[in-house]
N, CA and C of each residue as an Amber inpcrd file, in Angstrom:
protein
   339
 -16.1310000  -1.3360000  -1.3380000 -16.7130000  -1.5200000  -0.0240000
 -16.2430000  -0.3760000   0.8410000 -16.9340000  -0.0170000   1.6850000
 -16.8700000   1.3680000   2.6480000 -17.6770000   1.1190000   3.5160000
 -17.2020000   2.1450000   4.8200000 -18.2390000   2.1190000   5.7700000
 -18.5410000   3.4760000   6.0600000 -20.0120000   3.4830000   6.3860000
 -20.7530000   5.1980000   5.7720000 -21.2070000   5.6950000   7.4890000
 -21.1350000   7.0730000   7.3290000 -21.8840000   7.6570000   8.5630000
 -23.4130000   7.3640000   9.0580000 -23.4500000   7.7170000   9.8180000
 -25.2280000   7.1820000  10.2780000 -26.4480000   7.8220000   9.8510000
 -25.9190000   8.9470000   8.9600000 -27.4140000   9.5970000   8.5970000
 -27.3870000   9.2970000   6.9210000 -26.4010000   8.8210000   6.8420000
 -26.6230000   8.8430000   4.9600000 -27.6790000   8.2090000   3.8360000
 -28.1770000   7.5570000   5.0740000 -29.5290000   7.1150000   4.1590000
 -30.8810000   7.8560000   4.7130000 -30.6060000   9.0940000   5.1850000
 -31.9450000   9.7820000   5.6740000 -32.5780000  10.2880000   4.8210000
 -32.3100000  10.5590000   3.7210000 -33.6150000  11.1320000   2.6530000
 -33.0110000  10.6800000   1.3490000 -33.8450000   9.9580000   0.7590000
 -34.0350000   9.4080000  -0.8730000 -33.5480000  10.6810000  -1.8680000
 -34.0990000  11.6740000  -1.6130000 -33.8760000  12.9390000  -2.1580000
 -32.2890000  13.3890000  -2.0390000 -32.0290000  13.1180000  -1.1950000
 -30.4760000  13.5530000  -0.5660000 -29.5810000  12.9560000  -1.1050000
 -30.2450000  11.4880000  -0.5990000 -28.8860000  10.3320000  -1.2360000
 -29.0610000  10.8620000  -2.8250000 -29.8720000  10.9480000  -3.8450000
 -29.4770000  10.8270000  -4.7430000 -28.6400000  12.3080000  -5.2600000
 -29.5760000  13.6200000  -4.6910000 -28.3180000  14.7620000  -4.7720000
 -27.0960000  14.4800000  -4.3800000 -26.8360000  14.1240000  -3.8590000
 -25.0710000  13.8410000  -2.9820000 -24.1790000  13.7870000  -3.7240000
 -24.7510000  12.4970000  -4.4690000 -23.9730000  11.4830000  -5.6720000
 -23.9580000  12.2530000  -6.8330000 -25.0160000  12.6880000  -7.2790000
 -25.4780000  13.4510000  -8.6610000 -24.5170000  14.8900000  -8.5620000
 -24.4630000  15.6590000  -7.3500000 -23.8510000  16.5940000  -7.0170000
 -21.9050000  16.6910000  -7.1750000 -21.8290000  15.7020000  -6.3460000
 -20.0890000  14.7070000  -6.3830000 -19.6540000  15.2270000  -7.6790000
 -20.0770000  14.2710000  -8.4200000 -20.3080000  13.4420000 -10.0760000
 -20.0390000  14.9010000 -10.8590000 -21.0310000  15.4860000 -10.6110000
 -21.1310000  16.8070000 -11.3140000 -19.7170000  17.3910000 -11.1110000
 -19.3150000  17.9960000 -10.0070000 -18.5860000  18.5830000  -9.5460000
 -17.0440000  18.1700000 -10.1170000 -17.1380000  16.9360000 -10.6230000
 -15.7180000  15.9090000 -11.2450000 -15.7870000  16.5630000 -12.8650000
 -17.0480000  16.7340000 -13.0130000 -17.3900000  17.2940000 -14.9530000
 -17.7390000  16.1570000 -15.3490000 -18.4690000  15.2140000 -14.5050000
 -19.3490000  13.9730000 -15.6870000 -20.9390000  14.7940000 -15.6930000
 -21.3380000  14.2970000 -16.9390000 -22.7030000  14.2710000 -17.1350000
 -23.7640000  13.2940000 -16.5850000 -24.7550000  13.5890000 -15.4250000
 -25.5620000  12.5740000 -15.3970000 -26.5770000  12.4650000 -15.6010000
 -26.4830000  11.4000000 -16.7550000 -28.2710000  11.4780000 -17.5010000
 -29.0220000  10.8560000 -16.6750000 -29.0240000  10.1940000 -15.3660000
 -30.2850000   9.7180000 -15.2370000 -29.9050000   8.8550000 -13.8020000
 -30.9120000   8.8060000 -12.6740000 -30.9640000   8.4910000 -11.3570000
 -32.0190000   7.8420000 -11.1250000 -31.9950000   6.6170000 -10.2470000
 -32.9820000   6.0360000  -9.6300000 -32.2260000   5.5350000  -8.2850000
 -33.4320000   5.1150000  -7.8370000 -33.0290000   4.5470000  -6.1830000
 -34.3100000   4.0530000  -5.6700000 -33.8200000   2.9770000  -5.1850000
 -34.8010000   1.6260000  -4.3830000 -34.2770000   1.5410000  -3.1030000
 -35.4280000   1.7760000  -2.5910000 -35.1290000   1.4280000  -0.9820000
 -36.0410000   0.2060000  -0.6080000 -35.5070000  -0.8810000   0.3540000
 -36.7520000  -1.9010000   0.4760000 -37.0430000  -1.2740000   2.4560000
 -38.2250000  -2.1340000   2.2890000 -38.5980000  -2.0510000   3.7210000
 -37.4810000  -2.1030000   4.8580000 -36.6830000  -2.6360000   4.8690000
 -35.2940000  -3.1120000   5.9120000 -34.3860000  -1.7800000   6.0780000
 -34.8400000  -0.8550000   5.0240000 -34.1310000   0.2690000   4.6610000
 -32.9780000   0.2940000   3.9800000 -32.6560000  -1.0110000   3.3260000
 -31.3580000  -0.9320000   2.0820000 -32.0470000  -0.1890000   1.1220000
 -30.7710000   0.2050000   0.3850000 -30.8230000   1.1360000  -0.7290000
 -30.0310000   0.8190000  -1.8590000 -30.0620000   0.8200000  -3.0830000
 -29.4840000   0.5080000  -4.6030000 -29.8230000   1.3550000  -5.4880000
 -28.7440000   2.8680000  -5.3240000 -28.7240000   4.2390000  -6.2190000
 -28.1850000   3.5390000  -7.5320000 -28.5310000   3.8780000  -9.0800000
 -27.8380000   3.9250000  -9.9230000 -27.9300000   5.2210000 -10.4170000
 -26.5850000   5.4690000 -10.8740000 -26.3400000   7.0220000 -11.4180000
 -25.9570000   6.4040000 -13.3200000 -26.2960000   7.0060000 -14.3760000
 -26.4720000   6.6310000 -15.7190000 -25.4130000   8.3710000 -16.1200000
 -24.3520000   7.7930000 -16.1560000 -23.7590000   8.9400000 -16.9620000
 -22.8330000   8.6150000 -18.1940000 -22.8100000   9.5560000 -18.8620000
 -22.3300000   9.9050000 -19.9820000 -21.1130000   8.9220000 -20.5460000
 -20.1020000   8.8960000 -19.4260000 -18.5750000   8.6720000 -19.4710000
 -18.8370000   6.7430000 -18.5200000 -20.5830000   6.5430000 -18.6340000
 -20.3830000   4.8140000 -17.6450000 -21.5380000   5.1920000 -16.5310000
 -21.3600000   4.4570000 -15.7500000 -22.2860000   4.4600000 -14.8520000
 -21.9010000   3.9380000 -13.1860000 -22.5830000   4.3880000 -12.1860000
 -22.3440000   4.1530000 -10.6470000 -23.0910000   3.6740000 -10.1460000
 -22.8660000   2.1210000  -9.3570000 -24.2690000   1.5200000  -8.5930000
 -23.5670000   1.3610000  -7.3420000 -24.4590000   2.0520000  -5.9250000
 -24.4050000   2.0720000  -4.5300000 -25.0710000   1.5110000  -3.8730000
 -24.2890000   0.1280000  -3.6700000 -25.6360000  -0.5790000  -2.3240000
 -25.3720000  -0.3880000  -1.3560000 -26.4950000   0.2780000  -0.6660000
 -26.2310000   0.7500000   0.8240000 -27.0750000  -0.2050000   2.0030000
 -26.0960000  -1.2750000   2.9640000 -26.9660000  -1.6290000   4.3240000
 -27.1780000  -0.7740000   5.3000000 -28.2910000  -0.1020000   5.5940000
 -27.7490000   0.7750000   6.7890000 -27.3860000  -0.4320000   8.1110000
 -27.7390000  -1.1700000   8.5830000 -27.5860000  -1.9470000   9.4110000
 -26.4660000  -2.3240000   9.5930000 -25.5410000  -2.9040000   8.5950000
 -24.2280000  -2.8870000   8.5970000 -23.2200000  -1.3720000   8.7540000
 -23.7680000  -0.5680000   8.0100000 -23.0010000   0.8070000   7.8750000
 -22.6500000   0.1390000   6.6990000 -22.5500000  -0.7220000   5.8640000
 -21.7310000  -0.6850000   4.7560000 -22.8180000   0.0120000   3.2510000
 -21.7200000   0.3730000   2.3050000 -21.7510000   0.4110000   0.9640000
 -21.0630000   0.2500000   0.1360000 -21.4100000  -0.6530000  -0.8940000
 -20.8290000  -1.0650000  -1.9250000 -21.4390000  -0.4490000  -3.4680000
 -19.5850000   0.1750000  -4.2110000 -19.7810000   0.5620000  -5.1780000
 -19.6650000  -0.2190000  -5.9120000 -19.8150000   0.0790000  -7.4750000
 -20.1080000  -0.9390000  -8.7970000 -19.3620000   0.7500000  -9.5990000
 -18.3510000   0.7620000  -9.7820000 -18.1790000   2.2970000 -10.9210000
 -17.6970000   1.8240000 -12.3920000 -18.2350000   2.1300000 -13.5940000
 -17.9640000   1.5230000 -14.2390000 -18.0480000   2.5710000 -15.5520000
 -16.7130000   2.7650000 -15.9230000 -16.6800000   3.8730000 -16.5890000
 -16.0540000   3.6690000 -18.0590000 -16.3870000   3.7450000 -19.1700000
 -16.4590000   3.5290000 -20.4830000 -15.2670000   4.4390000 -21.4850000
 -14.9800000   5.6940000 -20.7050000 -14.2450000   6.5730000 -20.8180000
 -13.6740000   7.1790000 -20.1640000 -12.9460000   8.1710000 -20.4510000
 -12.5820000   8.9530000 -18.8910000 -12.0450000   7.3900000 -17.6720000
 -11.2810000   6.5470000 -18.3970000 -11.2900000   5.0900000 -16.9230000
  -9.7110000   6.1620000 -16.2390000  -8.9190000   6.8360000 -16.7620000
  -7.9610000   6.9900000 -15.9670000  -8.4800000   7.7680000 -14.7540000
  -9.8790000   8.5440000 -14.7420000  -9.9440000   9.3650000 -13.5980000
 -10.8190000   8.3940000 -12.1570000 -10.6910000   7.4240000 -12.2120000
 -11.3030000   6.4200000 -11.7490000 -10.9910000   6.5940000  -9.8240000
  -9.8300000   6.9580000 -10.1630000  -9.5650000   6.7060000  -8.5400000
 -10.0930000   8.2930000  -7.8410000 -10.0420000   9.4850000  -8.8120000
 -11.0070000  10.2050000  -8.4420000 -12.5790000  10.2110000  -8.4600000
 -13.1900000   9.2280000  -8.8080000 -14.3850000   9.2090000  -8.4170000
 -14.7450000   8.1210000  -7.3980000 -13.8550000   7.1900000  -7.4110000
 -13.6540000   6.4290000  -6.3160000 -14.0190000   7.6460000  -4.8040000
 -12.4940000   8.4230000  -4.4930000 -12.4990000   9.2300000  -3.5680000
 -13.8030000  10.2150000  -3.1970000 -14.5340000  10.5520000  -4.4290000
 -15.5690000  11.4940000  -4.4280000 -16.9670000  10.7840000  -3.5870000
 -16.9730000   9.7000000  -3.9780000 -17.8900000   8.6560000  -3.7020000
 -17.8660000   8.6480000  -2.0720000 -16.0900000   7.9430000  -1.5280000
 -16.2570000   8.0350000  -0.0010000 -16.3020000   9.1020000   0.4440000
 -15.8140000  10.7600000   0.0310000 -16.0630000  11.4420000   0.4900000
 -18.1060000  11.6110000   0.5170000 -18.5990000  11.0500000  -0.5550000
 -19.8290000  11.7530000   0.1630000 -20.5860000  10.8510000   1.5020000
 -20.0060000   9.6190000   1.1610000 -20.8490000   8.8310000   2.0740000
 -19.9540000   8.8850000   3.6340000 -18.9600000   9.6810000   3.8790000
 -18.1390000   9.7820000   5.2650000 -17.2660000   8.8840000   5.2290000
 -16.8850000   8.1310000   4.0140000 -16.3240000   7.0270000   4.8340000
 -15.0670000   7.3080000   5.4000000 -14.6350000   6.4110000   6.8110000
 -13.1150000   6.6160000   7.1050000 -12.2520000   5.0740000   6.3040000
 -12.7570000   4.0420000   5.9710000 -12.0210000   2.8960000   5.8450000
 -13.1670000   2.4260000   4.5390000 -12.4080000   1.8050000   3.6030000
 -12.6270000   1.0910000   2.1630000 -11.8370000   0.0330000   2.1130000
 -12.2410000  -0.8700000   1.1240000 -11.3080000  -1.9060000   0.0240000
 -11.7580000  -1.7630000  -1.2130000 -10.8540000  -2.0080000  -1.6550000
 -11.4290000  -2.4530000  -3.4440000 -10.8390000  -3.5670000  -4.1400000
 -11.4740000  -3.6390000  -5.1570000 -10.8860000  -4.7260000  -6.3040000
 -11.2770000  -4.0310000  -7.9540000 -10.1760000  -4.1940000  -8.5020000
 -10.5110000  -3.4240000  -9.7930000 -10.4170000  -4.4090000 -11.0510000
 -11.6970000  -4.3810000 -12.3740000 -11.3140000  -5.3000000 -13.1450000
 -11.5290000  -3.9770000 -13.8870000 -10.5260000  -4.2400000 -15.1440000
 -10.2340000  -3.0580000 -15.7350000 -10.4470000  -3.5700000 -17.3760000
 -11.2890000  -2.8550000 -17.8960000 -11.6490000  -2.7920000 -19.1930000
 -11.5710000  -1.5560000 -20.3980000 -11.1900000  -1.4310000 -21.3480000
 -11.0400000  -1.0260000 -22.1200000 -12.0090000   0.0460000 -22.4780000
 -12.2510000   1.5110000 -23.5290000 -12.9040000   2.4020000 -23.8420000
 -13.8810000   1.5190000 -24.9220000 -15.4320000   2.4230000 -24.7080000
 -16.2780000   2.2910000 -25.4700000 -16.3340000   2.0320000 -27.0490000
 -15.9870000   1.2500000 -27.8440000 -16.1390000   1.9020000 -29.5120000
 -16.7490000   3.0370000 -29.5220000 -16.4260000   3.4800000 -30.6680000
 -17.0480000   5.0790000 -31.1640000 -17.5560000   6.1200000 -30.1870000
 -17.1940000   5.7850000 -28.4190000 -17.1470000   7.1390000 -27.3130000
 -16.2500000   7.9570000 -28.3350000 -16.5620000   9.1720000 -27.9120000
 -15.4250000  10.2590000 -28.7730000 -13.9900000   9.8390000 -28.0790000
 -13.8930000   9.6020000 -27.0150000 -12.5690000   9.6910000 -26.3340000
 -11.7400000   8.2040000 -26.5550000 -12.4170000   7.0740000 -26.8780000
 -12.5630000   5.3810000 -27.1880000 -10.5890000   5.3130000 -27.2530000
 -10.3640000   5.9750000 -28.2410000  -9.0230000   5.6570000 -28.8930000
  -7.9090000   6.3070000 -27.5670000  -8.4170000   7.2020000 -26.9620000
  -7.3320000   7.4730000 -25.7060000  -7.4630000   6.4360000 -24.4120000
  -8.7710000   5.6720000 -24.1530000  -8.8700000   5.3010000 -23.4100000
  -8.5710000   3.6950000 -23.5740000
């Protein structure tokens, strides 16, 4: 949970570079992006990468967003993509809760993680 600046849901196009951009910038691979916006103007980005996947529900009305990060490999770098995340959306204040699960079978990395 976070609370986001006031323009972050101004372009569909944007929100999903932001994230895709972040992500990149950490060295995950992301195979694949969508995003739903309903009439009210909420939003629900999923990012499909390599190492797990990222779901962002955004109220603009509230200012809030809530992440879903859920990573298969690579789980120790977690609190850096955590940070990457509020850095794109502005946030100044978060919470979290973490349930923590184990590496993928047969990911290449499975046995470190």
């Amino acid at each position: 949970r976070a609370t986001m600046a006031d323009d972050f849901l101004s372009s569909k196009d944007a929100l999903i570079n932001s994230f895709q951009t972040a992500l990149q910038n950490l060295g995950f691979s992301v195979l694949s992006t969508d995003v739903a916006t309903s009439s009210k103007g909420n939003s629900v980005l999923v990012l499909i990468l390599s190492d797990g996947f990222v779901v962002a529900r955004a109220n603009s009305g509230s200012k809030y967003v809530g992440f879903d990060i859920h990573l298969w490999a690579s789980i120790h770098r977690l609190e850096e993509v955590k940070q990457v995340l509020l850095d794109v959306v502005k946030s100044s204040e978060s919470s979290t809760y973490h349930i923590i699960a184990g590496g993928m079978r047969g990911h290449p990395s499975w046995k470190s993680d």
